[in-house]
C-alpha positions, 0 to 999 in steps of 0.5 A: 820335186813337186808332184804333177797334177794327174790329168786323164784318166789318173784324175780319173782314178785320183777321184774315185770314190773315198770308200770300197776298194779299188785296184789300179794295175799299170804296166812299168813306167806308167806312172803308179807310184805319182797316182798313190801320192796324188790319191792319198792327197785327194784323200785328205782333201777337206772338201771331200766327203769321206776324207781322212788320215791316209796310211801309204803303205809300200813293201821295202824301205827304199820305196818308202824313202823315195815316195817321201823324197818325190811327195814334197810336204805331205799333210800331216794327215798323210803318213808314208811306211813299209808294211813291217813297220806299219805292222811292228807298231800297230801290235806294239800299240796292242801290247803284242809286240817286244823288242826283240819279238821277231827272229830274222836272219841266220837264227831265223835258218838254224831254228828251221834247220833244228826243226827239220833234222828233228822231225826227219829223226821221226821218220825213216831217211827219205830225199826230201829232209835232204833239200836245201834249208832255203827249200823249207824256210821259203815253205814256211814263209809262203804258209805264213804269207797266206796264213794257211791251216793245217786243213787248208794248207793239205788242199790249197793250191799251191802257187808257185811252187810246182807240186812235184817241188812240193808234193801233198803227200809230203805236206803232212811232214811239211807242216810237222817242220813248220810247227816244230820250228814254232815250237823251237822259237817259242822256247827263245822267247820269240814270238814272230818272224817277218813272214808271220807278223801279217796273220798276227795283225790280221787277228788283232785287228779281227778282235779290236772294236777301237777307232781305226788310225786310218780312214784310207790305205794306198798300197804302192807295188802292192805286188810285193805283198802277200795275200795276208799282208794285203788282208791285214790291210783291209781290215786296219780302215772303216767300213766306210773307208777304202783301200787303194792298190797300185800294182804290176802283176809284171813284176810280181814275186810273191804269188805266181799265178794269184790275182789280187781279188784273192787276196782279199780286196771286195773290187769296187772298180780295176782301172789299167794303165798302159801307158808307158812314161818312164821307158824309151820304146827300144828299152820297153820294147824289150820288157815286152819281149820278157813279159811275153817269155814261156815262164810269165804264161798263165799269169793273172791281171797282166796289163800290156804297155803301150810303147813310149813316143820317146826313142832311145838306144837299144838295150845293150848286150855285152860278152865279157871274157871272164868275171874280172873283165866283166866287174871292171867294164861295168865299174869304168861304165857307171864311174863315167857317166854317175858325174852327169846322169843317174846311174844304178848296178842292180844284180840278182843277189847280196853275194853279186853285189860283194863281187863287185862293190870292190870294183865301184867307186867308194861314193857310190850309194848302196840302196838298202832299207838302212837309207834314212834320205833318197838322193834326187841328184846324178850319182851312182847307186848300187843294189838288189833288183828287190831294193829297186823297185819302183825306183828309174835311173837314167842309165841302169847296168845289169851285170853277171846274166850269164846261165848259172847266174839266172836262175841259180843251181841253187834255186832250180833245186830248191824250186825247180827249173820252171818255178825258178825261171819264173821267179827270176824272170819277174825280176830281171822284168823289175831290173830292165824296167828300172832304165829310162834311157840307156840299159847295157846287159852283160854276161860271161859265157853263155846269156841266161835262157831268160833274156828273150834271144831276138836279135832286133832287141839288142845292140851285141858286143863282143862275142854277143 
């Protein structure tokens, strides 16, 4: 599929100036992702002075397939990558990097989970050695993500996590954790984690005098990435160079409350778009209606949307009596309409998805970083609301919205009610945004306190 050319105001910001940073902040649907394509073409126009090799830059690896997919034959001038990949074989280039350098997953946890219980034998038994693992891996990844130091991580502001889930008096020992699991993953030989690698490519990048790959970088949902990330960037262009970011505070799930100014990024021009295209105004409407709920106040850079010409069916909000009735209705739901239209079943999380992946057709497509091509055509798709953003489906399902699922127990006692509802709340933003015609919600029970409860917004079934 061609990329249109821009008019208005995206010419506008297609044409801005080739050096400095630029921030472009739009609401869902407004058209961010066909923007970063169009500059990075400008950027390597010929008759542009200033012009050269572009680095696209996206969070997650089904974005970067389907910006490869939309932009057509891009100039061999123009290179599309999520940012690890980016970062993996910039420190391999330096000789900085192994094959097996990063530690992920399960070894990732058990080397947190050694490292607190061995501190916590320091210390006389205190409730917070008792939290949930996820409550310590989740702090490690925020100090690495902002690349904090022992000083500066005892004073800094906290965004989000409420001090009362992470008090000062307890950062000291925090930061205990925090080393101690350094400490165990030097001993087996591993050097990063997938939270650590950016700070580890800023500081190669502080101390390499050799010509930069890339005269510009365009960061696509540049909300996703952490302010060391965005850092790191920065410093991979010129002097003379620029760094374009495209992004959605709407959707932001890493910094609660942070602007992009903090992150790095020396502002030459904020350009915001409002203008809704992917949305009907009864879907939009109710994006809206969240972005507006009691957990997004105090949020920085909010853009908000002008709503569509374009007019469809309400959002549709569905009781079920029980989870096998639910898995079974969303299934019948997508398996009608994947022959003719785009469809998508996005759920909070990977135990969600294996709830129901049974109940889906075997054709179905599940979006996942492993996806080497994106498929344009009508069909099913299944995932996280993580591996959808910056994607739309002509008919998206969100299932299991019920209290208990949004946020989760699990969540609220690793990150407290409030933070946990903020950062469920952002998400359920990214699923209900990701539906250009036809959106049904469903639920068992009670609906989660994050769906906004005016009744205009919805067309109820059941007991709904």
């Amino acid at each position: 599929m061609a990329i249109p050319e821009p008019v208005g105001k995206q010419q506008e910001v297609v044409c801005l100036d080739a050096s400095g940073h630029h921030i472009v902040l739009g609401t869902a649907g407004s058209g961010k992702t066909t923007m970063a394509v169009a500059r990075a073409k400008h950027l390597v126009n010929p008759r542009l002075p200033g012009r050269g090799r572009v680095l696209i830059i996206t969070f997650n690896k089904t974005l970067m397939r389907y910006i490869r997919s939309i932009a057509g034959q891009l100039s061999r001038q123009i290179d599309v990558e999520n940012y690890h990949h980016f970062a993996r074989g910039y420190l391999a280039y330096r000789n900085l990097m192994s094959d097996s350098a990063i530690v992920s997953g399960p070894a990732r946890l058990r080397l947190i989970g050694q490292a607190v219980a061995e501190i916590a034998g320091e210390y006389v038994e205190h409730s917070f050695f008792k939290r949930p693992l996820k409550f310590f891996s989740d702090e490690i990844a925020w100090i690495a993500g902002n690349n904090a130091t022992a000083e500066s991580y005892l004073e800094i502001r906290r965004i989000g996590r409420a001090d009362a889930q992470m008090n000062k008096n307890m950062r000291p020992i925090m930061w205990e954790i925090r080393s101690r699991y350094i400490k165990l993953r030097s001993a087996v030989k591993r050097q990063y984690d997938v939270d650590d690698i950016a700070a580890a490519v800023s500081a190669a990048l502080d101390v390499d005098a050799t010509q930069r790959r890339y005269q510009h970088v365009v960061i696509d949902e540049g909300q996703d990435l952490s302010p060391e990330m965005i850092r790191s960037l920065t410093k991979a262009v010129p002097p003379d160079g620029s760094v374009t970011f495209f992004g959605d505070v709407a959707q932001q799930i890493y910094g609660r409350g942070m602007s992009f100014r903090d992150a790095g990024l020396r502002v030459r021009a904020v350009w915001e778009f409002t203008q809704n295209y992917r949305n009907t105004r009864s879907i939009a409407r109710l994006g809206l209606a969240i972005s507006k709920m009691p957990y997004y106040a105090g949020q920085t850079d909010m853009v908000e949307p002008i709503f569509p010409a374009a007019d469809g069916p309400k959002p549709t909000l569905v009781q079920l009596s029980d989870d096998k009735a639910e898995c079974s209705f969303v299934a019948q739901l997508a398996n009608e309409n994947r022959t003719t239209r785009r469809v998508a079943v996005l759920l909070r999380t990977h135990a969600l998805i294996s709830k129901i992946r049974d109940y889906l057709p075997r054709e179905a497509i599940a979006l996942r970083e492993e996806m080497n091509t994106w498929d344009a055509d009508a069909g099913l798709f299944y995932g996280t609301y993580h591996a959808a953003k910056g994607l739309e489906f002509d008919v998206v399902l969100l299932p299991f919205l019920a209290v208990g699922n949004m946020p989760s127990a699990e969540d609220i006692l690793n990150e407290g009610e409030e933070n946990a509802a903020a950062n469920d709340g952002r998400l359920l933003y990214v699923g209900v945004t990701r539906a250009k015609y036809e959106l049904i919600l469903t639920y068992v029970g009670s609906p989660t306190m994050l769906l906004p409860t005016s009744p205009e917004l919805y067309t109820r079934v059941g007991n709904a």
